[in-house]
N, C-alpha and C positions, 0 to 999 in steps of 0.2 A: 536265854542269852540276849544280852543286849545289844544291840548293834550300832559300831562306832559310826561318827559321821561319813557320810561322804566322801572319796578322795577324787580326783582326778588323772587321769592319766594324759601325763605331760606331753605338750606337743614334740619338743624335741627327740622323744622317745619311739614317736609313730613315723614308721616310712611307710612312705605310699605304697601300691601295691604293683606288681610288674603288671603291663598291661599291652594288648595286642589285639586287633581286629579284625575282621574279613567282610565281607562284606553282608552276610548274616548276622554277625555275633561278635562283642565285645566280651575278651576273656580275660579274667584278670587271676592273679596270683599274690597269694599276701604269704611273705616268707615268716611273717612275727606267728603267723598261727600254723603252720607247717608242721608238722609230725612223723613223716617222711613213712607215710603207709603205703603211697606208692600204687595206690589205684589209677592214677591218673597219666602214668609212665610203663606201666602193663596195659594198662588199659587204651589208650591212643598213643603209643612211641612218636608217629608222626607230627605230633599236634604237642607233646611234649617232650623237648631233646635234652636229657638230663647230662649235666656234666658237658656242656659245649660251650666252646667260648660265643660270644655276640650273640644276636636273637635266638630266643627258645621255646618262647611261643608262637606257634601256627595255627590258629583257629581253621584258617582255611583249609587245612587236611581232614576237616572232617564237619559231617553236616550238625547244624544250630542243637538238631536234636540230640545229636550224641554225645555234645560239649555240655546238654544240660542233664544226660546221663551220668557222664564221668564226673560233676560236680554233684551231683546227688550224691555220689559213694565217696565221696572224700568228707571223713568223718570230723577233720579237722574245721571245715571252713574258710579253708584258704583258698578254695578255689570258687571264685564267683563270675558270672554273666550275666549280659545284663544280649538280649535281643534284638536286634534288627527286620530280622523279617515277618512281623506283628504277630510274632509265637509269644508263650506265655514266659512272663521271668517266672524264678523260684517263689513258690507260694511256701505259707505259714504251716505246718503238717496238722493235722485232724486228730495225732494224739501224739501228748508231748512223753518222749521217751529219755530216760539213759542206760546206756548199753556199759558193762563194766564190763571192761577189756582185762584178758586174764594179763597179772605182770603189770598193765599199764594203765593207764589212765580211765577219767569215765568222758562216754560220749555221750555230750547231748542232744536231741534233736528235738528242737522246741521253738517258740517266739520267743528268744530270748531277754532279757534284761540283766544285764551283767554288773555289778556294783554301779559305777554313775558312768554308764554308758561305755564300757569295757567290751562290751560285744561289738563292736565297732571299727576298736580297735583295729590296725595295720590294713584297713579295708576287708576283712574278712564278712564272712556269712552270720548274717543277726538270727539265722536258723540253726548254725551245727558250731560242735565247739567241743575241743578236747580240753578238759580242765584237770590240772596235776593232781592226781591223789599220792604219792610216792613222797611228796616231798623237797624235793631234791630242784625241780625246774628253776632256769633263775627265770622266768616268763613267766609269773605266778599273775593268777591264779590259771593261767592257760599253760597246758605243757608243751616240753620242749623236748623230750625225748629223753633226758636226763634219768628215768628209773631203767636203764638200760645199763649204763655207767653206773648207777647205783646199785645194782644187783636186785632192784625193788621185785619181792616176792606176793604176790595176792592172789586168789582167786577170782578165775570169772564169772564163777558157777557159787555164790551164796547159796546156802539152803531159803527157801523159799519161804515165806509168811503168811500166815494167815490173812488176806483183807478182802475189802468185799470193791464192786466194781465203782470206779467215779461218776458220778451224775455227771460232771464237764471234764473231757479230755484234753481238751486245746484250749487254747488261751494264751497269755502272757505267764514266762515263768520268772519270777524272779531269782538269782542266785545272788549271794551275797557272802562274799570272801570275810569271812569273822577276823580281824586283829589277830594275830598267834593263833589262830584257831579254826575251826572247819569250814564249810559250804552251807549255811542258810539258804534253804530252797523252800520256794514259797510259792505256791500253784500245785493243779493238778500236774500229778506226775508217773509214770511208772517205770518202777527198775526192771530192766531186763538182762538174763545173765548173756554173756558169750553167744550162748546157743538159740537167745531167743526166748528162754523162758520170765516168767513174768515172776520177778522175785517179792516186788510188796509192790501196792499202790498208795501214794499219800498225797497229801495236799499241804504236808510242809515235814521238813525232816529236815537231820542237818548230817551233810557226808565229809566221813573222813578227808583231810588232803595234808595229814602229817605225816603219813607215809605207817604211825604207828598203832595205830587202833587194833585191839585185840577181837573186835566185832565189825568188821570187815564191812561191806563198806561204809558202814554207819558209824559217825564218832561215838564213842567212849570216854571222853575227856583225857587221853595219853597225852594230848600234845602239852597242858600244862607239865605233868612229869619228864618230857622227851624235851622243854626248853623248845619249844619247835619257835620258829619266829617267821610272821610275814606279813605284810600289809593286808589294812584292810578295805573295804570300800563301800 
């Protein structure tokens, strides 16, 4: 497949992201890449007051280390920090993963490179990054919770593939939203199901994100028959 030019994403389109301090740690939230998984409101109530009018972030309910806990599990990327008291920020992971959430979307967790600088976007995490496979999101190619309302059906548990181990785990991954058509990924990578299992390992492959692929998470070419339509970058 060939890959269309370049697109940008438009400044009017990016809102900053909510942001609140304490005197450890700068915590910020980016509502464009939100996916409302809700680690972060189970996880610290205190430190995040969901559904309250005026401020809602509280950094200072809880120590630097454990704002850099509950951003680690938020798979989305929305939740980012940046350090004050010469603790470490979020480093690049040692192997770049995606987790295929059954029903939902794939999660990445990688050094990402998002079509022309998409991983960026709405101030989010250039490390974690839910990106729509259902279809349906209008936040393409990040999702937005939209195969929920869609009734989007998938597995999280592919059957597994034959391959053999990567010589390099980590690195830069590139993702690249195809015109009308899938996720070109280019790097070391490995899929993992729901549970953790390691489904294939590649170094370029292209995933579903029309929601109709008959070989799950890997495109098929449906979305030409499915008329799927979406930008690309």
């Amino acid at each position: 497949m060939t890959a269309p030019a370049p697109a940008t994403v438009p400044a009017s389109a990016v809102k900053p992201p909510d942001e609140a301090r304490s005197r450890d740690v700068v915590l910020r939230f980016s509502t464009q890449r939100c996916i409302h998984a809700r680690f972060c409101v189970l996880g610290e109530p205190e430190v995040f007051l969901a559904n309250t009018p005026g401020a809602w972030l509280h950094p200072e309910q809880a120590t630097a280390e454990r704002i850099a806990s509950i951003a680690a599990q938020c798979p989305s990327g929305a939740i980012t920090y940046e350090r004050l008291d010469g603790g470490p920020d979020e480093a690049a992971p040692a192997v770049n993963v995606v987790r295929i959430r059954e029903n939902g979307p794939l999660a990445f967790v990688a050094t990402l490179k998002i079509g022309n600088g998409m991983e960026a976007a709405g101030g989010g995490s250039p490390f974690r990054a839910t990106l729509c496979r259902c279809g349906a999101s209008q936040n393409k190619p990040f999702c937005d919770g939209s195969h929920t309302a869609a009734g989007f059906v998938a597995s999280g548990e592919p059957a597994t593939r034959e391959s053999q181990p990567l010589a390099q785990r980590g690195g830069v991954l590139e993702v690249a939203p195809q015109r009308n058509g899938p996720l070109q990924v280019t790097g070391p990578l490995e899929l993992c199901a729901g549970t953790g299992r390691t489904i294939d390992r590649v170094e370029q492959t292209w995933l579903c994100r029309c929601g109709q692929s008959g070989n799950k998470p890997y495109c098929d070419g449906s979305h030409a028959r499915a008329g799927f339509s979406a930008d690309g970058a």
